[in-house]
N, CA, C and O atoms as a printed pandas DataFrame, in Angstrom:
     atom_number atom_name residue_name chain_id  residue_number  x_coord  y_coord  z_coord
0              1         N          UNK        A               1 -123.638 -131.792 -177.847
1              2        CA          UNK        A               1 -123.788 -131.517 -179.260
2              3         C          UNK        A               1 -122.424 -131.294 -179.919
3              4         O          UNK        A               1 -122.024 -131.771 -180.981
4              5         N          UNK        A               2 -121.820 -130.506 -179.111
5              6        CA          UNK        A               2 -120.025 -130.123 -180.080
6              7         C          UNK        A               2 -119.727 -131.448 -179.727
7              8         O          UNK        A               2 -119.155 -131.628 -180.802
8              9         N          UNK        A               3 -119.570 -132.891 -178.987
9             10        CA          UNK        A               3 -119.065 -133.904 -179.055
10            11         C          UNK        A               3 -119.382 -134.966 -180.417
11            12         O          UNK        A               3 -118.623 -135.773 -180.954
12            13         N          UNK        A               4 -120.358 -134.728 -180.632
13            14        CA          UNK        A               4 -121.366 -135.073 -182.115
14            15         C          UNK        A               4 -120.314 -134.484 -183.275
15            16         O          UNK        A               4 -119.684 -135.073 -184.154
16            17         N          UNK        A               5 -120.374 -133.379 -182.987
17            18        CA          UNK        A               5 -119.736 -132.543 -184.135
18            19         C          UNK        A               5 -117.996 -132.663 -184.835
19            20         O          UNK        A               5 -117.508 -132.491 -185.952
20            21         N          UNK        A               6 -117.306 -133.168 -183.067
21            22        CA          UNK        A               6 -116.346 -133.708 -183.454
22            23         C          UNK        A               6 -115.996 -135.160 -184.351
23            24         O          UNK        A               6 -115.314 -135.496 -185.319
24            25         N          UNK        A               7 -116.626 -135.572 -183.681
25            26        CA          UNK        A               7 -116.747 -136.873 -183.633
26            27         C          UNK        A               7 -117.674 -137.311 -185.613
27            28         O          UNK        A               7 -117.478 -138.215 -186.425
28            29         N          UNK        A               8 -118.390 -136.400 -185.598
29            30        CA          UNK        A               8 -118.661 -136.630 -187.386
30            31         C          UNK        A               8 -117.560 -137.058 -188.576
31            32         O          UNK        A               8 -117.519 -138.003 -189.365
32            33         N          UNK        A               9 -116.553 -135.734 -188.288
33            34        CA          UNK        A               9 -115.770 -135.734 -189.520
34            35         C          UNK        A               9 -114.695 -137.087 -189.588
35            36         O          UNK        A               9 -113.977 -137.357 -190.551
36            37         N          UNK        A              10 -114.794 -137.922 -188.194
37            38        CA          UNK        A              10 -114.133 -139.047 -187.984
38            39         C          UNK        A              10 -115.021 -140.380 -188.655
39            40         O          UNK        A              10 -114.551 -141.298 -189.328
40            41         N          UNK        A              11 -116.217 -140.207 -188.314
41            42        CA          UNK        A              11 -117.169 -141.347 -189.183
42            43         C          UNK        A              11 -117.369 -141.080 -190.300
43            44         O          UNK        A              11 -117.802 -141.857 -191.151
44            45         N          UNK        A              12 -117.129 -140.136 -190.424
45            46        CA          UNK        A              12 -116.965 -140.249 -192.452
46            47         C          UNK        A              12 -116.110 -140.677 -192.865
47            48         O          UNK        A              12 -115.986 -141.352 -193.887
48            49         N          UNK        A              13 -115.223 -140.276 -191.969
49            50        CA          UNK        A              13 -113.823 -140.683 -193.016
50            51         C          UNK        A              13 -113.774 -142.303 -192.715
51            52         O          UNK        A              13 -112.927 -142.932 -193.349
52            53         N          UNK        A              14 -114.557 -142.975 -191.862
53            54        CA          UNK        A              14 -114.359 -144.175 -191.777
54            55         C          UNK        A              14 -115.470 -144.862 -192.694
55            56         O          UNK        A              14 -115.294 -145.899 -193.333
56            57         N          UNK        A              15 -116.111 -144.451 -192.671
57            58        CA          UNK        A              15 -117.334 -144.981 -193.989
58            59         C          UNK        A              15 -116.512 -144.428 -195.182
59            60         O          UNK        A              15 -116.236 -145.298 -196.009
60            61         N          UNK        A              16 -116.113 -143.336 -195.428
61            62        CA          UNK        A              16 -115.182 -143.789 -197.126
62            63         C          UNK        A              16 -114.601 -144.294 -197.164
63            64         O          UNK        A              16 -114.313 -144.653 -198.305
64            65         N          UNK        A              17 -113.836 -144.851 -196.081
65            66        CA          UNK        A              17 -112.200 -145.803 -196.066
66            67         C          UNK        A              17 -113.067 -147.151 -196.171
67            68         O          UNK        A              17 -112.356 -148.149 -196.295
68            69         N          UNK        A              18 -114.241 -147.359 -196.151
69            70        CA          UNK        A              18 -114.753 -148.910 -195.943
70            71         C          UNK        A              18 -115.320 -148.988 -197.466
71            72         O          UNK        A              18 -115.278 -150.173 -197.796
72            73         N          UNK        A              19 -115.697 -148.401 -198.240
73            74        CA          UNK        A              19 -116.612 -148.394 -199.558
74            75         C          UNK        A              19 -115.739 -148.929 -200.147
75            76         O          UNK        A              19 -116.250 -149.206 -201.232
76            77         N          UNK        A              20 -114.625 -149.304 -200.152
77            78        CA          UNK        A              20 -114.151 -150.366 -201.201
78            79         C          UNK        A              20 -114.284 -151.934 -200.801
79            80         O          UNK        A              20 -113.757 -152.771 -201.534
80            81         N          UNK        A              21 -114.910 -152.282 -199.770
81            82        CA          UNK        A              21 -115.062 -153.556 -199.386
82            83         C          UNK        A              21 -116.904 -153.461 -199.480
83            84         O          UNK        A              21 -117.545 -154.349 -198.919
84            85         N          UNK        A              22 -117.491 -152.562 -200.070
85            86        CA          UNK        A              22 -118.609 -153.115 -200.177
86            87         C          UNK        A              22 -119.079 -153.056 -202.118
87            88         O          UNK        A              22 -120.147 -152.888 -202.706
88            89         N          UNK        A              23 -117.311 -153.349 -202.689
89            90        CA          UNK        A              23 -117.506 -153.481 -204.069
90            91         C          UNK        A              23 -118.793 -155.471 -204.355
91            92         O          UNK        A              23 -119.583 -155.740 -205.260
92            93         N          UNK        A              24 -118.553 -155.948 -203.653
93            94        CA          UNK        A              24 -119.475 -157.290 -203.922
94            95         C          UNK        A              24 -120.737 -157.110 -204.061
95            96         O          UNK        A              24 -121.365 -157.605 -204.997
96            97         N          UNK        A              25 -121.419 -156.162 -202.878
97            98        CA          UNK        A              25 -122.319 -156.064 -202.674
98            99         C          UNK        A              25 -123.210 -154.933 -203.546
99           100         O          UNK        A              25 -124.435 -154.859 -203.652
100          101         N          UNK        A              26 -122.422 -154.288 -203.990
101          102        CA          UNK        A              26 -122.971 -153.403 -204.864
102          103         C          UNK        A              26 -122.834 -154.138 -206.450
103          104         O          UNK        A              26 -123.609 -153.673 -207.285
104          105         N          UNK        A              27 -122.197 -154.898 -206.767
105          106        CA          UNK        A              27 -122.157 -155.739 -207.579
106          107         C          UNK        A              27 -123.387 -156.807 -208.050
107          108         O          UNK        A              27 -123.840 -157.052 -209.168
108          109         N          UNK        A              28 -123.722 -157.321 -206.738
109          110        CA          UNK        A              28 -124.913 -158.049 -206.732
110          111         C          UNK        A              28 -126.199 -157.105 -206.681
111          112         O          UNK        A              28 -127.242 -157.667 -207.014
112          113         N          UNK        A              29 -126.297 -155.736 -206.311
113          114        CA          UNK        A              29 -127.841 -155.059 -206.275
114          115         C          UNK        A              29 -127.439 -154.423 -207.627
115          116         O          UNK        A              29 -128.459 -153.976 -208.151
116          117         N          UNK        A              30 -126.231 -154.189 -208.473
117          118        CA          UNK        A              30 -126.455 -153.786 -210.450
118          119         C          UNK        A              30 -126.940 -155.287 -210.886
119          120         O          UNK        A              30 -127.698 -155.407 -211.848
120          121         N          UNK        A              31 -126.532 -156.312 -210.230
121          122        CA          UNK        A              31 -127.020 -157.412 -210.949
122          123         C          UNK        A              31 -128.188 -157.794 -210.917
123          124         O          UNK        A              31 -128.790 -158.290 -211.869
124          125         N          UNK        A              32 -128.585 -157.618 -209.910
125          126        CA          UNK        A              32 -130.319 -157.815 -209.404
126          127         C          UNK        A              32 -131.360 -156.779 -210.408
127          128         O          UNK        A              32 -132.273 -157.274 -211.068
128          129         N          UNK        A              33 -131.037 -155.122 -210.407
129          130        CA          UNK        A              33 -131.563 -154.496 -211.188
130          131         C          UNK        A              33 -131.358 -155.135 -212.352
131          132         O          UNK        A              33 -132.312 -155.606 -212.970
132          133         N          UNK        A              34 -130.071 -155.235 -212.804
133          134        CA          UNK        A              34 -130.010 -155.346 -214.189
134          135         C          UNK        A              34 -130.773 -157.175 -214.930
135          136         O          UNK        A              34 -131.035 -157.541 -216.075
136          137         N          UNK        A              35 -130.847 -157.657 -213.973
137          138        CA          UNK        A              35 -131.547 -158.970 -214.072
138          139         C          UNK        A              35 -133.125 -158.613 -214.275
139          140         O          UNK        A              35 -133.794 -159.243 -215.094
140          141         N          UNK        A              36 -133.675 -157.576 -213.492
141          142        CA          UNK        A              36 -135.446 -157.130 -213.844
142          143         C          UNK        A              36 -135.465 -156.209 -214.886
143          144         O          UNK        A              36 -136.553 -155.914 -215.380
144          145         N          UNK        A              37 -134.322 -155.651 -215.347
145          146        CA          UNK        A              37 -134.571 -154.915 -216.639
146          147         C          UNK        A              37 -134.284 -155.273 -217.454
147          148         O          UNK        A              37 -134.251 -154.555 -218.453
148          149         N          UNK        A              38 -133.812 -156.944 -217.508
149          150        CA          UNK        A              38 -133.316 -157.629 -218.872
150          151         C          UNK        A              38 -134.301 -158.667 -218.780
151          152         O          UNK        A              38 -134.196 -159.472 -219.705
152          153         N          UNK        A              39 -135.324 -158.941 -217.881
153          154        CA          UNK        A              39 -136.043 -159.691 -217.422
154          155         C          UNK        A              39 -137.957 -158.881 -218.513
155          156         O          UNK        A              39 -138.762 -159.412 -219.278
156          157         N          UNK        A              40 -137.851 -157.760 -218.042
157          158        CA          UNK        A              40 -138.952 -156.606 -218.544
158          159         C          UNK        A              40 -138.774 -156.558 -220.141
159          160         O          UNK        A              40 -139.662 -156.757 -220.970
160          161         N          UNK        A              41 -137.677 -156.305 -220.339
161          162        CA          UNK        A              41 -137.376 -155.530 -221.908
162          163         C          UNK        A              41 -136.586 -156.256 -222.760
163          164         O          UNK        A              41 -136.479 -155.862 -223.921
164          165         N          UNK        A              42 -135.990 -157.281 -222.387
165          166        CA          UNK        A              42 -134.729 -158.251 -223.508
166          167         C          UNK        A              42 -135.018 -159.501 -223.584
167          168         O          UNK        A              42 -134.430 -160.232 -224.381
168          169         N          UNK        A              43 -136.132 -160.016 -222.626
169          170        CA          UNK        A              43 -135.939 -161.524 -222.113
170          171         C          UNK        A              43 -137.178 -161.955 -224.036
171          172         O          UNK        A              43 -137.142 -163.066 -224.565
172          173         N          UNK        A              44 -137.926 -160.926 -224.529
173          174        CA          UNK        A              44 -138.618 -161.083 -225.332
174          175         C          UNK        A              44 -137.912 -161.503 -226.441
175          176         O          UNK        A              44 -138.450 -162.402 -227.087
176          177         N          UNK        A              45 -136.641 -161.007 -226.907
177          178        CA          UNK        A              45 -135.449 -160.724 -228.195
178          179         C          UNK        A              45 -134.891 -162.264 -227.501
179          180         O          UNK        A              45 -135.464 -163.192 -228.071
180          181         N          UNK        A              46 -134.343 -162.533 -226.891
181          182        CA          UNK        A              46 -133.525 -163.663 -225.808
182          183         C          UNK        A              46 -133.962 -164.177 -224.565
183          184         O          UNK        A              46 -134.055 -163.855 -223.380
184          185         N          UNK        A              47 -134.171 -165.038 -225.278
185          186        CA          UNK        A              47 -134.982 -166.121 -223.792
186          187         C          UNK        A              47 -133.764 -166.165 -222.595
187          188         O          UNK        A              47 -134.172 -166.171 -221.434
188          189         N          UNK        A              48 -132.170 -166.200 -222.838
189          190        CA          UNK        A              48 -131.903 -166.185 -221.578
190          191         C          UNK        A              48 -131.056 -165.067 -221.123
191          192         O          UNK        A              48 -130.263 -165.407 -220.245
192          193         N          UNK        A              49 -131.014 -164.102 -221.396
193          194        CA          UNK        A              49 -131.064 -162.494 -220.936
194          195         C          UNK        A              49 -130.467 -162.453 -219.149
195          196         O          UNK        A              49 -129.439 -162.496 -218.473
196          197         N          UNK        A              50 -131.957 -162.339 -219.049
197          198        CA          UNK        A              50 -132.383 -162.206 -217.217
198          199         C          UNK        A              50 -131.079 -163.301 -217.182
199          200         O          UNK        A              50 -130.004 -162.711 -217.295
200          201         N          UNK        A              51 -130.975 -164.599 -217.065
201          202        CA          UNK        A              51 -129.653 -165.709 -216.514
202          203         C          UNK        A              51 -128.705 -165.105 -216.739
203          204         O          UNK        A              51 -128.184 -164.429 -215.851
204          205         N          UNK        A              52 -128.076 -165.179 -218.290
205          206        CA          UNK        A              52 -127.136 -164.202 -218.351
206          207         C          UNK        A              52 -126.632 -163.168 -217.342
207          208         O          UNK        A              52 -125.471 -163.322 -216.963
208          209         N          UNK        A              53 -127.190 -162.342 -216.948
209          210        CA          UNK        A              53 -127.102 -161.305 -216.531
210          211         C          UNK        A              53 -126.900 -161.539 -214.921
211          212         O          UNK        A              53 -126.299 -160.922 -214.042
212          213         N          UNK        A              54 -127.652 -162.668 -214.960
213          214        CA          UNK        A              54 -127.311 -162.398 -213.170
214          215         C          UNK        A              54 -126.177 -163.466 -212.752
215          216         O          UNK        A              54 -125.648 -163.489 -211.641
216          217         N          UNK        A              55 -125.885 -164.348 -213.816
217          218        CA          UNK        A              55 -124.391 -165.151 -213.466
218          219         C          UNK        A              55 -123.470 -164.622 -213.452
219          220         O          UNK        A              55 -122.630 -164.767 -212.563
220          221         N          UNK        A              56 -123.291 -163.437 -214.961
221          222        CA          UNK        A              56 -122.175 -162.659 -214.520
222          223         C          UNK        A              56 -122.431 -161.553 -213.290
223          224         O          UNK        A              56 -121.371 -161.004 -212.991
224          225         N          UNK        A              57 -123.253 -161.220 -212.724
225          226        CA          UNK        A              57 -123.431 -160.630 -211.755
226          227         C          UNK        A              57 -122.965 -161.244 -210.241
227          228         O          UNK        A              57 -122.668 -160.572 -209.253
228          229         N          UNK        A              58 -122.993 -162.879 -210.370
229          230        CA          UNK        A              58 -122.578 -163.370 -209.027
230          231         C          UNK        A              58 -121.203 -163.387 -209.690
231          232         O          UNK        A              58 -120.413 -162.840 -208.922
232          233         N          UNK        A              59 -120.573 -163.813 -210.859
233          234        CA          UNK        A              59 -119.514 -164.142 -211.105
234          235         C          UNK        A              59 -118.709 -162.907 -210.502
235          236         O          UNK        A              59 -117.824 -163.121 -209.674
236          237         N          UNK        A              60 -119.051 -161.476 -210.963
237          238        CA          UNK        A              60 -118.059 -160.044 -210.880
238          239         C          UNK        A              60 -118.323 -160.050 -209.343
239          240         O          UNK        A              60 -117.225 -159.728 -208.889
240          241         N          UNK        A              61 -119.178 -160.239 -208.274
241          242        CA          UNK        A              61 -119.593 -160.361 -207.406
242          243         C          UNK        A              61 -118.212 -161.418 -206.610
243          244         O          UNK        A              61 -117.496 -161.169 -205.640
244          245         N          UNK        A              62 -118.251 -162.179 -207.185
245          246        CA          UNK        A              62 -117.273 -163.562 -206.473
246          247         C          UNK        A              62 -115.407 -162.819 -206.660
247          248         O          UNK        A              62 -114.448 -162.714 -205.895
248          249         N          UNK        A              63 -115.695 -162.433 -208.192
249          250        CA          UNK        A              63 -114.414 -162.023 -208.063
250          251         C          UNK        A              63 -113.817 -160.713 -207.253
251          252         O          UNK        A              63 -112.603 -160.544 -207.143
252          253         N          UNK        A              64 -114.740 -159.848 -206.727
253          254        CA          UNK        A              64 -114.479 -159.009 -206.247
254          255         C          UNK        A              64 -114.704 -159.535 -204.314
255          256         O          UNK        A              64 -114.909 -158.836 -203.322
256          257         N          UNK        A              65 -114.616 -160.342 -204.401
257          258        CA          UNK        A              65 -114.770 -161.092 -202.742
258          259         C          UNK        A              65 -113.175 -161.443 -202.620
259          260         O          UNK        A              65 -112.393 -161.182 -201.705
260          261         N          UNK        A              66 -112.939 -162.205 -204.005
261          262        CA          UNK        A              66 -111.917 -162.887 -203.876
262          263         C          UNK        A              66 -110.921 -162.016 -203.956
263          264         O          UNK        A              66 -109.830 -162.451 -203.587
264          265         N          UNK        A              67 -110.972 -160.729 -204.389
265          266        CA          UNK        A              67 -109.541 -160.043 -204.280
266          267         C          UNK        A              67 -109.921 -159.360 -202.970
267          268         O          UNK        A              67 -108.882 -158.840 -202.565
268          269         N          UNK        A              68 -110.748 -159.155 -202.257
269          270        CA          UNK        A              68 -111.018 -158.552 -201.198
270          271         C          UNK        A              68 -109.962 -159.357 -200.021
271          272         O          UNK        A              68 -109.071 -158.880 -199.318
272          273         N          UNK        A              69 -110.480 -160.776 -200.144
273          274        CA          UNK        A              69 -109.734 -161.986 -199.256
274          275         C          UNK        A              69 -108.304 -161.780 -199.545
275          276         O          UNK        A              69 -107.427 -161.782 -198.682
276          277         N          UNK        A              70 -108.090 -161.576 -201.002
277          278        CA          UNK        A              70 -106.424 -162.123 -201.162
278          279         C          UNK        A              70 -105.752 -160.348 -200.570
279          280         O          UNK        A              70 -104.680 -160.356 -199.965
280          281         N          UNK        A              71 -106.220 -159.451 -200.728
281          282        CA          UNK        A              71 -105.953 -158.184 -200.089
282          283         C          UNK        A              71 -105.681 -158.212 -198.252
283          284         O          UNK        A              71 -104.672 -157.814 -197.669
284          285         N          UNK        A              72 -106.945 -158.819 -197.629
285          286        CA          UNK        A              72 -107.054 -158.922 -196.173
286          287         C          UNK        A              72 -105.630 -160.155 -195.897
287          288         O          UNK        A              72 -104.742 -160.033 -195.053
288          289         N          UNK        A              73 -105.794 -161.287 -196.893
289          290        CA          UNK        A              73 -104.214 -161.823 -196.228
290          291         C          UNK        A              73 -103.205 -161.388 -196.405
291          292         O          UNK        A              73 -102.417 -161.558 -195.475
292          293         N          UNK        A              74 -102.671 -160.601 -197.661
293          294        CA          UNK        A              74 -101.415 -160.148 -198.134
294          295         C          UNK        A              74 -101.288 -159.035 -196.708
295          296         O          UNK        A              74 -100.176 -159.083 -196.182
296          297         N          UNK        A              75 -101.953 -158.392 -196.272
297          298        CA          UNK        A              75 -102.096 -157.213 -195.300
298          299         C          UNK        A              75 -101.505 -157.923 -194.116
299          300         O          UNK        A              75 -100.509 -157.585 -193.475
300          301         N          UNK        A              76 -102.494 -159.244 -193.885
301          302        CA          UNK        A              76 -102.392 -160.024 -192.487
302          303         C          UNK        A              76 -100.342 -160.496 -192.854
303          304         O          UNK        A              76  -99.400 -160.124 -192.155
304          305         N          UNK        A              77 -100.267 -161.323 -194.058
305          306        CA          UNK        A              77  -99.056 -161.173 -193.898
306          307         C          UNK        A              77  -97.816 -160.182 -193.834
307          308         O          UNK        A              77  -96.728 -160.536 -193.380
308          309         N          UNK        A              78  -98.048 -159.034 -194.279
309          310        CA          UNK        A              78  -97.550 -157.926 -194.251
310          311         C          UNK        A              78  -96.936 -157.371 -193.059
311          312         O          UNK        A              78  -95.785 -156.992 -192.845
312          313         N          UNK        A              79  -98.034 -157.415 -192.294
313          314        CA          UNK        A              79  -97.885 -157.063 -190.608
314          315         C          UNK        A              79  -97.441 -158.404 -189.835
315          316         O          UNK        A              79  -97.215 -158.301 -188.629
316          317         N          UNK        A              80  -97.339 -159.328 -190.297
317          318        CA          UNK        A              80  -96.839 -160.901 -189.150
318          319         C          UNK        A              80  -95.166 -160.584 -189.839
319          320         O          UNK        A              80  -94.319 -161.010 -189.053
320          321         N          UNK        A              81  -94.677 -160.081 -190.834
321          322        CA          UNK        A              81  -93.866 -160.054 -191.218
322          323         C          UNK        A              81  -92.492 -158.425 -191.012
323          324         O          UNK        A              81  -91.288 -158.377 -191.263
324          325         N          UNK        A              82  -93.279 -157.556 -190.567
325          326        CA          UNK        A              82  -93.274 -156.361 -190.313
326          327         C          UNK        A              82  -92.789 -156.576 -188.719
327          328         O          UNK        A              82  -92.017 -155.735 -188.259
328          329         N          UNK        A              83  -93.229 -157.686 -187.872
329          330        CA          UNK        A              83  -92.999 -157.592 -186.401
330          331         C          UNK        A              83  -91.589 -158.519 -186.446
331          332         O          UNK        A              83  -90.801 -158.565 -185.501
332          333         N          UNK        A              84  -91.438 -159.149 -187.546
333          334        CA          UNK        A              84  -90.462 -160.158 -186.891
334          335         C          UNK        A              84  -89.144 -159.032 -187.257
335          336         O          UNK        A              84  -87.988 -159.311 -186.940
Protein backbone atom coordinates (compact mmCIF):
# COMPACT_ATOMS: atom_id res chain seq x y z
CA UNK A 1 0.00 0.00 0.00
CA UNK A 2 2.85 2.78 0.96
CA UNK A 3 4.33 1.59 -2.60
CA UNK A 4 0.89 2.87 -4.20
CA UNK A 5 1.24 5.89 -2.23
CA UNK A 6 4.59 6.69 -3.46
CA UNK A 7 4.27 6.01 -6.56
CA UNK A 8 0.78 8.35 -6.94
CA UNK A 9 2.25 11.74 -6.67
CA UNK A 10 4.55 10.53 -9.72
CA UNK A 11 1.41 9.64 -12.00
CA UNK A 12 -0.03 12.75 -11.59
CA UNK A 13 2.47 14.64 -12.33
CA UNK A 14 2.73 12.62 -15.46
CA UNK A 15 -0.91 12.92 -16.49
CA UNK A 16 -0.58 16.87 -16.09
CA UNK A 17 2.62 16.98 -18.04
CA UNK A 18 0.56 15.02 -20.89
CA UNK A 19 -2.82 17.33 -20.98
CA UNK A 20 -1.38 19.51 -23.39
CA UNK A 21 -1.19 16.87 -26.09
CA UNK A 22 -4.69 15.94 -25.59
CA UNK A 23 -5.58 19.72 -26.78
CA UNK A 24 -7.09 17.87 -30.35
CA UNK A 25 -9.03 15.70 -28.72
CA UNK A 26 -10.75 17.80 -26.51
CA UNK A 27 -11.26 20.03 -29.38
CA UNK A 28 -13.17 17.52 -31.29
CA UNK A 29 -15.63 16.34 -28.09
CA UNK A 30 -16.48 20.83 -27.76
CA UNK A 31 -17.07 20.25 -31.36
CA UNK A 32 -19.20 17.27 -31.24
CA UNK A 33 -21.28 18.88 -28.26
CA UNK A 34 -21.33 22.01 -29.79
CA UNK A 35 -22.48 20.44 -33.21
CA UNK A 36 -25.86 18.75 -31.11
CA UNK A 37 -26.52 22.01 -29.55
CA UNK A 38 -26.39 23.97 -32.73
CA UNK A 39 -28.00 21.00 -34.28
CA UNK A 40 -31.21 21.20 -31.29
CA UNK A 41 -31.48 25.05 -31.01
CA UNK A 42 -29.83 27.12 -34.16
CA UNK A 43 -30.09 24.69 -37.00
CA UNK A 44 -34.01 26.25 -37.03
CA UNK A 45 -32.62 30.28 -37.45
CA UNK A 46 -29.67 28.56 -39.98
CA UNK A 47 -29.89 25.64 -41.90
CA UNK A 48 -26.12 25.21 -41.72
CA UNK A 49 -25.22 25.81 -38.04
CA UNK A 50 -24.60 22.06 -36.94
CA UNK A 51 -21.74 22.05 -40.41
CA UNK A 52 -20.47 25.13 -39.46
CA UNK A 53 -19.68 24.18 -36.27
CA UNK A 54 -18.20 20.99 -36.66
CA UNK A 55 -15.68 22.08 -39.60
CA UNK A 56 -14.34 24.54 -37.52
CA UNK A 57 -14.19 22.00 -34.91
CA UNK A 58 -12.03 19.51 -37.10
CA UNK A 59 -10.31 22.60 -38.47
CA UNK A 60 -9.09 23.93 -34.51
CA UNK A 61 -8.75 20.17 -34.04
CA UNK A 62 -6.15 19.83 -37.14
CA UNK A 63 -4.46 22.86 -36.13
CA UNK A 64 -3.76 21.90 -32.82
CA UNK A 65 -2.25 18.34 -34.15
CA UNK A 66 -0.23 20.30 -36.31
CA UNK A 67 1.55 22.37 -33.77
CA UNK A 68 1.68 19.33 -31.60
CA UNK A 69 3.87 17.58 -34.66
CA UNK A 70 5.86 20.77 -35.39
CA UNK A 71 6.63 20.88 -31.36
CA UNK A 72 7.58 16.86 -31.23
CA UNK A 73 10.15 17.67 -34.27
CA UNK A 74 11.62 20.98 -33.19
CA UNK A 75 12.28 18.83 -29.71
CA UNK A 76 13.48 15.71 -31.89
CA UNK A 77 15.77 18.27 -33.51
CA UNK A 78 16.79 19.96 -30.50
CA UNK A 79 18.22 16.86 -28.92
CA UNK A 80 19.98 15.33 -32.45
CA UNK A 81 21.56 18.69 -32.23
CA UNK A 82 22.37 18.95 -28.47
CA UNK A 83 24.54 15.49 -28.92
CA UNK A 84 26.62 16.60 -31.70
Amino acid sequence: MQDINLQLPHILDQIIASLPFLKAELALAVAFLGSIVATLFLDKHWKYCSFVVTVLGIVVSFLCVTSQYCMAVSARYLRYAHRR
